[in-house]
C-alpha positions as a Markdown table, in Angstrom:
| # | Residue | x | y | z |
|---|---|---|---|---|
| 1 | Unk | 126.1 | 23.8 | 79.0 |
| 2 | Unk | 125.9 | 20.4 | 77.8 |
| 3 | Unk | 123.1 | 19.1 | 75.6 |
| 4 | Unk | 122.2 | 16.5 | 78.4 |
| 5 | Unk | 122.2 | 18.9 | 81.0 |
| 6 | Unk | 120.1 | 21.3 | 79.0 |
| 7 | Unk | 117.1 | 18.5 | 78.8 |
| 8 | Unk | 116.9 | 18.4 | 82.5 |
| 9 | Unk | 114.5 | 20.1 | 84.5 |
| 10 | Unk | 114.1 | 21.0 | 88.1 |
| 11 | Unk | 111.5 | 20.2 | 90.7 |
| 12 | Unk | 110.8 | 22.8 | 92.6 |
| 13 | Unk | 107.7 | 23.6 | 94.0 |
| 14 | Unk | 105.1 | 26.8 | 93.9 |
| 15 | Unk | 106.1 | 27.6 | 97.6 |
| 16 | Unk | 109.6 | 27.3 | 96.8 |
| 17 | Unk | 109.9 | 29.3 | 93.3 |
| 18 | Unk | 107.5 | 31.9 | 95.4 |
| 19 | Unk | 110.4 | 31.8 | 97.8 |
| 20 | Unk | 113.6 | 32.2 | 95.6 |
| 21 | Unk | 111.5 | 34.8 | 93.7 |
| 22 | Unk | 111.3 | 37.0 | 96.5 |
| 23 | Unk | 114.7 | 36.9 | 97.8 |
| 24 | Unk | 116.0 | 37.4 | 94.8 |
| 25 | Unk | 114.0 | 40.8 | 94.3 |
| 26 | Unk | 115.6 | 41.8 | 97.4 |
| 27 | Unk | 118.8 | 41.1 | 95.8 |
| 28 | Unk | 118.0 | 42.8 | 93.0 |
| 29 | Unk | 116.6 | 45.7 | 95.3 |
| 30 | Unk | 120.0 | 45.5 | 97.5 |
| 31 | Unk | 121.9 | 46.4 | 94.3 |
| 32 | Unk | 120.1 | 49.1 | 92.7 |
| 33 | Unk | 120.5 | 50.5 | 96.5 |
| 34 | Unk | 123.9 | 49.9 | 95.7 |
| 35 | Unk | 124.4 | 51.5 | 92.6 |
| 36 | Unk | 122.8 | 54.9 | 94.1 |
| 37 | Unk | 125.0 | 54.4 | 96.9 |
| 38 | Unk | 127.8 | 54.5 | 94.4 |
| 39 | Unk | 126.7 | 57.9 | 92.3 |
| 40 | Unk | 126.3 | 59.7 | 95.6 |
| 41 | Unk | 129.2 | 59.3 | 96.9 |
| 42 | Unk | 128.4 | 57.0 | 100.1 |
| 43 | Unk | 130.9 | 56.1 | 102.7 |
| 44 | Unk | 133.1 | 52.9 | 101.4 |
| 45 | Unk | 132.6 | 50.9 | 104.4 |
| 46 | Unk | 129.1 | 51.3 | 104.4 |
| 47 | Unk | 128.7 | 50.2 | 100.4 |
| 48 | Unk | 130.9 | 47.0 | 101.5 |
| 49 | Unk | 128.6 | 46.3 | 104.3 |
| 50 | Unk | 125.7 | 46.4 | 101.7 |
| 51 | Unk | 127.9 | 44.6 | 99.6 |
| 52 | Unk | 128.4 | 42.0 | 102.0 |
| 53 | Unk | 124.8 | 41.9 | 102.5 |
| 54 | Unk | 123.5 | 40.9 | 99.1 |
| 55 | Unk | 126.1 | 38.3 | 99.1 |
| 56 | Unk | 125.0 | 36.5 | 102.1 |
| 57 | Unk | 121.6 | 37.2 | 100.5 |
| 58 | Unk | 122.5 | 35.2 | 97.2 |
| 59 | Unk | 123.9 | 32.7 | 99.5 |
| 60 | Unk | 121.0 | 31.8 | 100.8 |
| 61 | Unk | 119.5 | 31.5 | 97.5 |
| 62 | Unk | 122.2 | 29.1 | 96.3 |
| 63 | Unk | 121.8 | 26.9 | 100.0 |
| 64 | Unk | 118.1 | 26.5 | 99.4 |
| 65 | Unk | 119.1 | 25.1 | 95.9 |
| 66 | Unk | 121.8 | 23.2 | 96.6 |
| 67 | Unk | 119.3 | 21.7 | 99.4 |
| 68 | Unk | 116.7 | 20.7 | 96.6 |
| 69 | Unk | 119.1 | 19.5 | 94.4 |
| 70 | Unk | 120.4 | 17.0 | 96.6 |
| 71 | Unk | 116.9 | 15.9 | 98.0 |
| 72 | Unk | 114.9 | 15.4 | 94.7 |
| 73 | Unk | 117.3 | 15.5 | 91.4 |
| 74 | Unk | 120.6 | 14.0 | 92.4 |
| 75 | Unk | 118.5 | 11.4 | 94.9 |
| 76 | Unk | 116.3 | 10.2 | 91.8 |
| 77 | Unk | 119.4 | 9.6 | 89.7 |
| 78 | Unk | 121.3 | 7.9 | 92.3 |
| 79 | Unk | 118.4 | 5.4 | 92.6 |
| 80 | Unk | 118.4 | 5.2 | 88.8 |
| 81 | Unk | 121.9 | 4.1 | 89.3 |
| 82 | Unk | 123.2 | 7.1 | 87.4 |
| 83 | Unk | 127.0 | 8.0 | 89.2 |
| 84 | Unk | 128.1 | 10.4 | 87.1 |
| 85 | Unk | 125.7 | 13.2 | 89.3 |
| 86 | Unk | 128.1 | 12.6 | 92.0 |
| 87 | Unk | 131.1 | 13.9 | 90.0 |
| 88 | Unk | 128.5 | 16.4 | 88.9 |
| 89 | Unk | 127.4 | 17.5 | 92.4 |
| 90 | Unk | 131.6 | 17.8 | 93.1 |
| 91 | Unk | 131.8 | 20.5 | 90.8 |
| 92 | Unk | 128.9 | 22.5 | 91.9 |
| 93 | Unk | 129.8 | 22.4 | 96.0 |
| 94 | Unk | 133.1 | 23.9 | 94.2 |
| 95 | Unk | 131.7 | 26.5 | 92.4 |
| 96 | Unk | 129.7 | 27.1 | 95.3 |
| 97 | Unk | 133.2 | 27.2 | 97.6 |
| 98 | Unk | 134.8 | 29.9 | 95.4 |
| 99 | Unk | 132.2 | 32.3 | 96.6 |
């Protein structure tokens, strides 16, 4: 991570962090559920379809993000006339594609 980026900081609100928090225990929950699934020998299909699950779960996670990220920090630097967050914002809806 770059030395610039590290000096940034995101603005998300109480509600918000409440929000991500959450689903992300659920995550966290899904794959511990997982990982039992695993040691007792569960049905393939039915691990994938949990798989599948905490996926779309971290998905959602990454959506709600993305969403902030567009409407606070890369809106404030584009009216500070900063471009470079666009090449920026490029290579994160790409990481974000790989999924």
């Amino acid at each position: 991570m770059e030395k610039e980026t590290q000096c940034r900081k995101s603005h998300h609100s109480e509600a918000t962090k409440k929000d991500l928090t959450t689903r992300l225990n659920r995550v966290e929950g899904q794959i511990r559920g997982i990982k039992g699934m695993i040691a007792n020998d569960v049905y393939c299909d039915d691990i994938i379809t949990q798989l599948a699950a905490s996926q779309a779960a971290l998905n959602s996670v990454a959506r709600i993000l993305l969403d902030g990220h567009l409407k606070s920090c890369v809106k404030e630097r584009l009216l500070e006339g900063d471009d470079e967050v666009l090449d920026e914002l490029v290579v994160t809806i790409q990481k974000l594609m790989r999924k």
